[in-house]
C-alpha positions in Angstrom: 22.6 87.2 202.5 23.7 86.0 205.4 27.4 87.1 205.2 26.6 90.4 206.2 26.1 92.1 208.9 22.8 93.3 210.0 22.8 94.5 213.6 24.4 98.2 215.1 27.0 96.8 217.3 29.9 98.3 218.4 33.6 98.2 215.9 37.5 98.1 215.5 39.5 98.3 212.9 43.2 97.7 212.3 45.8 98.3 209.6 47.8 95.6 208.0 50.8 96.1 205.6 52.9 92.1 204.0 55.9 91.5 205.0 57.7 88.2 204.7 59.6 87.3 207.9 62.1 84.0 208.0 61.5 82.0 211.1 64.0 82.9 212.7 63.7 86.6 212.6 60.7 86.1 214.5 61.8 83.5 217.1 64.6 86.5 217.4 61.5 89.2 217.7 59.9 87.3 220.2 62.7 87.0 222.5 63.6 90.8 222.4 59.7 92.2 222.7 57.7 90.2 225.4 54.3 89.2 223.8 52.8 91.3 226.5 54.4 94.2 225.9 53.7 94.5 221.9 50.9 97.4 221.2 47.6 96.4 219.4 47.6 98.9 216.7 44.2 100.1 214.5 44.8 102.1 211.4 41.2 103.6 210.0 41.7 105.6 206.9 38.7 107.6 204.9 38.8 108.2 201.1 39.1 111.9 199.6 38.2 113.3 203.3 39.5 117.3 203.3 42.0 118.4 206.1 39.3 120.7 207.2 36.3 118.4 207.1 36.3 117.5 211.3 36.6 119.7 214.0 40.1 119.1 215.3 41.2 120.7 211.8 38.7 123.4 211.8 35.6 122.4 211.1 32.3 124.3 212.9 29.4 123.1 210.0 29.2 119.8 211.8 29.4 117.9 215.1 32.3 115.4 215.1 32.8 114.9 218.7 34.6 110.9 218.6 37.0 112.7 216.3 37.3 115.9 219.4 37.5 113.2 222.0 40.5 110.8 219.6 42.5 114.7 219.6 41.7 115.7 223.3 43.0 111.9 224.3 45.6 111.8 221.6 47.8 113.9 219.0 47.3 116.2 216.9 49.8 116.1 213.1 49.0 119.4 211.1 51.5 118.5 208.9 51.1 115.0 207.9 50.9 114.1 203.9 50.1 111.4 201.8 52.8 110.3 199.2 50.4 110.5 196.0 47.0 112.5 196.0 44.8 109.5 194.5 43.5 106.1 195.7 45.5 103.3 194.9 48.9 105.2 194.7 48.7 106.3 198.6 47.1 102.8 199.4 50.4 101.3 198.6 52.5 103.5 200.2 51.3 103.4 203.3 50.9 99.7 203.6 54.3 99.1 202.2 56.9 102.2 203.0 57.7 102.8 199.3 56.4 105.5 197.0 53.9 103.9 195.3 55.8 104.4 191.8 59.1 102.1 192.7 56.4 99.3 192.7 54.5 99.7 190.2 51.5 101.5 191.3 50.3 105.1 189.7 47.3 107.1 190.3 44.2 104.8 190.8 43.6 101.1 189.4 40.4 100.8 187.0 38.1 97.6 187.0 39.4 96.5 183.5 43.0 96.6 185.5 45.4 93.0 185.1 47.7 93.8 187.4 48.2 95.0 191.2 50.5 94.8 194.2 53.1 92.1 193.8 52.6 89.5 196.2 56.3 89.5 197.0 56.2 93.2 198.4 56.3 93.7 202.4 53.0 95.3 203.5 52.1 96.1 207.3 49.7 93.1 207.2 52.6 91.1 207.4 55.5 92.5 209.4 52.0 91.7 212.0 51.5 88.7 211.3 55.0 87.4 211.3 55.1 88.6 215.0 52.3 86.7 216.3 49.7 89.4 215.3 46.1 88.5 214.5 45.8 90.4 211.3 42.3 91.8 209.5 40.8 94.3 207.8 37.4 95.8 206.3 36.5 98.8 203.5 38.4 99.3 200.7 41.4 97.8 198.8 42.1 99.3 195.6 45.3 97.5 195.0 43.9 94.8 192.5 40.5 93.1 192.6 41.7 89.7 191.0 42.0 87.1 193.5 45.9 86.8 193.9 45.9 90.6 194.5 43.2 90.7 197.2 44.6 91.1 200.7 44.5 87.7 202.0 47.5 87.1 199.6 49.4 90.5 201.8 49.3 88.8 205.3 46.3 89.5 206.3 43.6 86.7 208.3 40.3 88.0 207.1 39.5 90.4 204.8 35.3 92.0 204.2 35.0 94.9 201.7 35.2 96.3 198.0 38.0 95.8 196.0 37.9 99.1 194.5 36.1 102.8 194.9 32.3 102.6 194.9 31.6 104.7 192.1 33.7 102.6 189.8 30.1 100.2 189.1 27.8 99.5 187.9 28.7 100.2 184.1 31.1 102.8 184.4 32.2 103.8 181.3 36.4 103.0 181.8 34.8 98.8 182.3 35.7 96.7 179.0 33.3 94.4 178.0 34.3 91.1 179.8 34.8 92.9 183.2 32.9 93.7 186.0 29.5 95.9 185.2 28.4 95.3 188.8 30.0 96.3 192.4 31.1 93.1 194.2 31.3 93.0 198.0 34.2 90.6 198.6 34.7 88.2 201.7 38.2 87.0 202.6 39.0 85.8 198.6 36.1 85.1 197.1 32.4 87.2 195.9 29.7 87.4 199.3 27.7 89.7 196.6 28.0 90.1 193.1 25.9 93.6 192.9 25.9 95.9 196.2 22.7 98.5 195.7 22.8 101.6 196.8 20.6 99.9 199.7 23.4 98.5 200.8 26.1 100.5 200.3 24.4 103.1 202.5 25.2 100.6 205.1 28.6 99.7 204.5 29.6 102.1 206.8 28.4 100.3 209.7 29.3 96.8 208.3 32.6 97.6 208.5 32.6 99.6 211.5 30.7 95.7 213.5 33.6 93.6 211.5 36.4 95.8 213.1 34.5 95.6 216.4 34.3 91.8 216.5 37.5 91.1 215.4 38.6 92.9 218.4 36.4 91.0 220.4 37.9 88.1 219.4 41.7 88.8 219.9 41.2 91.0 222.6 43.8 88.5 224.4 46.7 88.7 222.0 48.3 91.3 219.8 46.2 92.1 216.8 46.5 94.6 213.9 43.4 96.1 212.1 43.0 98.0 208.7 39.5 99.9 208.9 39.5 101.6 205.1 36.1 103.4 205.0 34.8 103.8 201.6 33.4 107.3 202.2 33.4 110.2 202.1 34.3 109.1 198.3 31.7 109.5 196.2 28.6 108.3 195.2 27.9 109.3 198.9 25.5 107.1 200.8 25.0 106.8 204.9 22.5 104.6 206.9 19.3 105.9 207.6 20.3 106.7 211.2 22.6 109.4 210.1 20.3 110.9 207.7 19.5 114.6 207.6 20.9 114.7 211.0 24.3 116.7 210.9 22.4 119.9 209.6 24.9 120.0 207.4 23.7 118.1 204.0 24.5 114.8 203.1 28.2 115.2 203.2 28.2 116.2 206.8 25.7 113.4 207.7 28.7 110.8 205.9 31.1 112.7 208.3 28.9 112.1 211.4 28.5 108.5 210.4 32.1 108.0 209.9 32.4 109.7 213.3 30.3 107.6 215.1 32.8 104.6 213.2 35.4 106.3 215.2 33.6 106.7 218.5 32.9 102.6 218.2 36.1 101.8 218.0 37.7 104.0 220.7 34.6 102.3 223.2 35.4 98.8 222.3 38.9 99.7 223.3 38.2 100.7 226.3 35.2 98.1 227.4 37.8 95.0 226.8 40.8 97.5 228.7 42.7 97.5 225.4 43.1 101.0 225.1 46.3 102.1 227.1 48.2 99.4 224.9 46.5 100.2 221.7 47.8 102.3 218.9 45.4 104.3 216.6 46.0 105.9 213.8 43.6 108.1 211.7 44.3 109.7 208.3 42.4 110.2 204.7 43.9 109.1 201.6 43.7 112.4 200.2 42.6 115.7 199.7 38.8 116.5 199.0 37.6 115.7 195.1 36.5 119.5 194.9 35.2 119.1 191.7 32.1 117.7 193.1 31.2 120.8 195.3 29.1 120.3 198.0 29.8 116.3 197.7 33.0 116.7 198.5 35.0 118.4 201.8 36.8 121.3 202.3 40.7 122.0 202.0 40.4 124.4 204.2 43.7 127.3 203.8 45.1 124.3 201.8 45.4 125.5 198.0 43.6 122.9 195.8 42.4 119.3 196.4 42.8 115.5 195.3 45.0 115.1 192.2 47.0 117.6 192.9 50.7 118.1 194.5 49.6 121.3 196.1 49.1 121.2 200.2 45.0 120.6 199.4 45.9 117.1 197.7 48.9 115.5 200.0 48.2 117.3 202.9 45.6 115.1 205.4 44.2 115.2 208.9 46.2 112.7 210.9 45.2 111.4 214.3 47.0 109.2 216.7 46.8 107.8 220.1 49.0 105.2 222.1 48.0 106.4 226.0 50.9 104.4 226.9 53.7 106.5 224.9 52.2 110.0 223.1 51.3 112.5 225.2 47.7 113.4 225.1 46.2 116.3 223.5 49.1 117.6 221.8 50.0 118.6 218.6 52.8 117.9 216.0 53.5 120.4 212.9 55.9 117.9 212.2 56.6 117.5 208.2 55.8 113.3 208.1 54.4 111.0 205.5 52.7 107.8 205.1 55.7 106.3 204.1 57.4 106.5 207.3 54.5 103.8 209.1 56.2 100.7 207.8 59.2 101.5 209.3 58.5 103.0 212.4 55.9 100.6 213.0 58.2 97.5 212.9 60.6 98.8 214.9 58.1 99.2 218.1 57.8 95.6 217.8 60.8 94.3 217.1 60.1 93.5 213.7 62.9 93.6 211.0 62.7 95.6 207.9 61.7 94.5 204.4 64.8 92.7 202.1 63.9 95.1 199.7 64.7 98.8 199.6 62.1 101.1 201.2 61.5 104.7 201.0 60.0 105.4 204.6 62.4 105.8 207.9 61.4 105.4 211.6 59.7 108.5 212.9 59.1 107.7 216.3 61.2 110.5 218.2 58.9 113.0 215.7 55.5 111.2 216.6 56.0 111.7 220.3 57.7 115.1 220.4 60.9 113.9 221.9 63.6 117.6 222.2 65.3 118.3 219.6 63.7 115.6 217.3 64.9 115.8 213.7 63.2 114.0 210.9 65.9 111.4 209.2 64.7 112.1 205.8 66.6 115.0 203.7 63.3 115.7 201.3 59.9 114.0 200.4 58.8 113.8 197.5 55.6 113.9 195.6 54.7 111.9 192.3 51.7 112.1 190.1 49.7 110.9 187.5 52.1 108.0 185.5 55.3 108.6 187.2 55.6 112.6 187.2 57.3 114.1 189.8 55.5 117.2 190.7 56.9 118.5 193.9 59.7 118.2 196.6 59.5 119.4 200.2 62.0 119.6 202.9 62.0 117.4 205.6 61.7 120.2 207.9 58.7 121.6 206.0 59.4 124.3 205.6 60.7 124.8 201.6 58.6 123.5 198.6 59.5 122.9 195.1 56.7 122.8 192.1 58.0 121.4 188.6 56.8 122.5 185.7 53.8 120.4 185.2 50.0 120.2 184.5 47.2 119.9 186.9 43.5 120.0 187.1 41.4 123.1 189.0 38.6 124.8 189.1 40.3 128.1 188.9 38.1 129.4 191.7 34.8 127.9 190.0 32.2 126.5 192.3 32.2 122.5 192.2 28.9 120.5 191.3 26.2 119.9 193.3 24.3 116.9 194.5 26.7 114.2 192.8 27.2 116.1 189.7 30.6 116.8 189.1 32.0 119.8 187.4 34.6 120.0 184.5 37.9 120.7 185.9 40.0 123.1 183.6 43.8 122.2 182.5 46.6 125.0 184.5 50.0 124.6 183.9 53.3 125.5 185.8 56.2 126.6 182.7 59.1 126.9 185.4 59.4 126.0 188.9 58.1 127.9 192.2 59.3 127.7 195.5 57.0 128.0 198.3 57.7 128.7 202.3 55.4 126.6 203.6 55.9 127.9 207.7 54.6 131.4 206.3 52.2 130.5 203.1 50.7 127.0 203.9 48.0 128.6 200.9 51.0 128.4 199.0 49.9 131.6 197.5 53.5 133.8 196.3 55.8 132.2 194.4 59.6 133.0 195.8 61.5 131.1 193.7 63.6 134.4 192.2 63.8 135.5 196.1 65.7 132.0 197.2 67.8 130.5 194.0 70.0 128.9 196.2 67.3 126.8 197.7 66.1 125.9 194.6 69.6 125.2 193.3 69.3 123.0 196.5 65.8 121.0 195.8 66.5 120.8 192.3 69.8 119.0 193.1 67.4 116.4 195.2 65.1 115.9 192.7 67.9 114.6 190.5 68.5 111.8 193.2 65.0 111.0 193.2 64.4 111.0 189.3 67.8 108.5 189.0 66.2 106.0 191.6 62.6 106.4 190.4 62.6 108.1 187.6 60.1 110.7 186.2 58.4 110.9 183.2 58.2 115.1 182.6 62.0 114.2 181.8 61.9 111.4 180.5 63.7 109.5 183.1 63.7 105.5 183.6 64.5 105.0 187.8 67.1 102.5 188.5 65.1 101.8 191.6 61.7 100.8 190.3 60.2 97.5 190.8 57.7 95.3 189.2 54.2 95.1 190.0 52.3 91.9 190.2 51.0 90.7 187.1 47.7 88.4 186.5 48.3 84.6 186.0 45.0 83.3 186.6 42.0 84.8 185.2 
């Protein structure tokens, strides 16, 4: 097919989010930030990657020396989270500021799915391109597979990937009749492939890796964005046959090496068209690991449990970032941020206005560079799951975290699968709420809530806020706040 890529060149990737801009915000924009001086900026996010799964974080099983090198020359965030613990919920939010449940968008869309990210939302794609930006992006969507919902309709220019997780084909059980039973690859808008094989999805990797390289190539004289959303470590795991068996680690540290070696392309394409003082890059997972598939799936590390949990193993990511020009280099943040502050913070370092619509996420930037006596605007964050349950609150300073009452899946100290076979997850659940200190028990191990009622008298008043805005269905709350995704019209 001659669509895709075939030869081991060097990649880029950036992040895009939609935002709709009126003329003359921009003509504004542009006379307030010189077109010289607006950053490039490169988002590359992983699926389900652990916080301890490369070694800036911890790891020792594995070499991940382009993820050493991004830390050494860049920033370190210990304490960077993810709004939900699943695919398409923390897709949203980070491309568009809002929790992913004021629009619409729970947990993780299915193939037999009719609806998706409204079209009228802001995303990051946008507030770019409204400002001049070349927009693009490769891996991953997972906010609707449809054509209006694919991401040329969110302000991006070019779009190469799949529209959803790879083990959601072929014939997946959750697939109606009448839907997909294969994995499409998608280009721009329309089906490149109608059935990726494991063949090729061993290189998909790489393919996305060589689009994000060219497209910087191509812009490398004017401002572009980039959106590199890998589609591993996620299982079914696959890497290209030059990573094979070579981590000494199994095949889950070989997808780590590959992924590194992503990294490693894009931070050299950077520097050979002298892009790289003006560029900013920004690396996260959308997760936690999926533990339940043992040694398939990474490692939380101190972190108590994984992905579809609100405990520190689900929200809680590795988070990367360097900008030469403004963060100092190798330094490190324990900072409590979110995904939901990038919007935000984003437009404002390019003179970009805000959405017309409410958003949940508030500009960041004195945290991200470690200005004195930085203060994080937010008073708490806040932690949906499943359909609109709100599991947990944390303070903005990090340091105090509320469970609900609620039910989550673990392993209760069970060994995952092995080899791609997942194990049963078993049913806990939480009668009354815990309080956690976070600065002393990031395990979240002892329960303190009996020790502190006044903070939980505090968090619990907080939560009220939240559930009246966005509601919460352990309560039985309808939010005032919530908005409507986008619903299909053409089929």
């Amino acid at each position: 097919m001659t669509l895709l890529p075939h030869s081991h060149t060097n990649i880029l990737l950036l992040a895009p989010c939609a935002f709709f801009l009126a003329l003359g915000s921009l003509a504004h924009a542009n006379e307030t930030t010189p077109r010289s001086a607006l950053p490039n900026v490169v988002v590359i996010l992983v699926d389900d990657m652990g916080y301890a799964d490369i070694g800036p974080f911890g790891c020792t099983k594995y070499a991940t020396p382009n993820f050493d090198r991004l830390a050494r020359e860049g920033r370190k965030f210990t304490n960077f989270h993810v709004s939900q613990p699943v695919c398409s919920a923390s897709r949203c939010a980070l491309l568009t500021g809002c929790y992913s449940n004021r629009l619409g968008i729970h947990g993780a869309l299915m193939p037999d799915a009719d609806y998706g990210l409204n079209s009228n939302e802001v995303t990051l794609a946008r507030v770019f391109k409204n400002q001049g930006y070349a927009t693009g992006m490769a891996g991953k969507w997972h906010l609707g597979h449809h054509r209006e919902f694919l991401p040329l309709s969110y302000g991006f220019d070019e779009y190469f990937g799949l529209a959803y997780s790879n083990d959601m084909w072929p014939h997946n059980a959750s697939v109606k009749p009448g839907t997909f039973s294969k994995l499409p690859l998608i280009e721009n808008d329309t089906v490149a492939e109608p059935d990726v094989t494991p063949e090729m999805q061993a290189n998909l990797t790489t393919w996305y890796t060589e689009r994000a390289v060219r497209f910087i190539e191509r812009n490398h004289d004017r401002p572009f964005f980039f959106y590199l959303a890998h589609s591993m470590p996620h299982v079914p795991l696959f890497v290209s046959d030059k990573f094979k068996t070579k981590s000494g680690a199994g095949l889950y540290g070989d997808v780590i090496s590959e992924i590194d070696w992503s990294v490693g392309q894009v931070l050299d394409t950077l520097e050979r068209n002298r892009l790289a003082q003006n560029t900013f890059i920004i690396f996260m997972s959308d997760n936690g690991p999926w533990l339940a598939y043992g040694n398939h799936a990474g490692s939380a590390g101190p972190l108590r449990e994984g992905k579809l949990t609100a405990w520190e193993g689900g929200t809680r990511v590795p988070c990367l970032m360097r900008w030469p020009a403004q963060l100092a280099a190798g330094t490190a943040s324990d900072a409590m941020l979110m995904t939901i502050d990038l919007l935000p913070t984003l437009a404002k370092r390019i003179g970009a206005p805000l959405p017309p619509q409410p958003i949940d996420g508030l500009d960041v930037w004195s945290l991200l560079r470690g200005e004195p006596n930085a203060r994080n605007p937010h008073s708490a964050y806040f932690t949906w799951c499943q359909k609109n349950e709100l599991h947990a609150i944390t303070t903005a300073d990090g340091r105090w975290k509320l469970q609900f009452p609620h039910a989550y899946p673990t392993l209760n100290g069970r060994p995952g699968g092995k080899d791609g076979i997942r194990a049963n997850y078993e049913t806990n659940t939480l009668p009354i709420p815990e309080l956690y200190y976070l600065k002393g028990d990031v395990s979240e191990s002892k329960n303190i809530a009996a020790e502190h009622p006044e903070i939980v008298k505090e968090l619990l008043s907080l939560a009220e806020t939240a559930r009246d805005d966005l509601g919460d269905a352990l309560t039985h709350r309808q939010g005032k706040g919530i908005r409507e995704p986008g619903r299909l019209t053409t089929r």
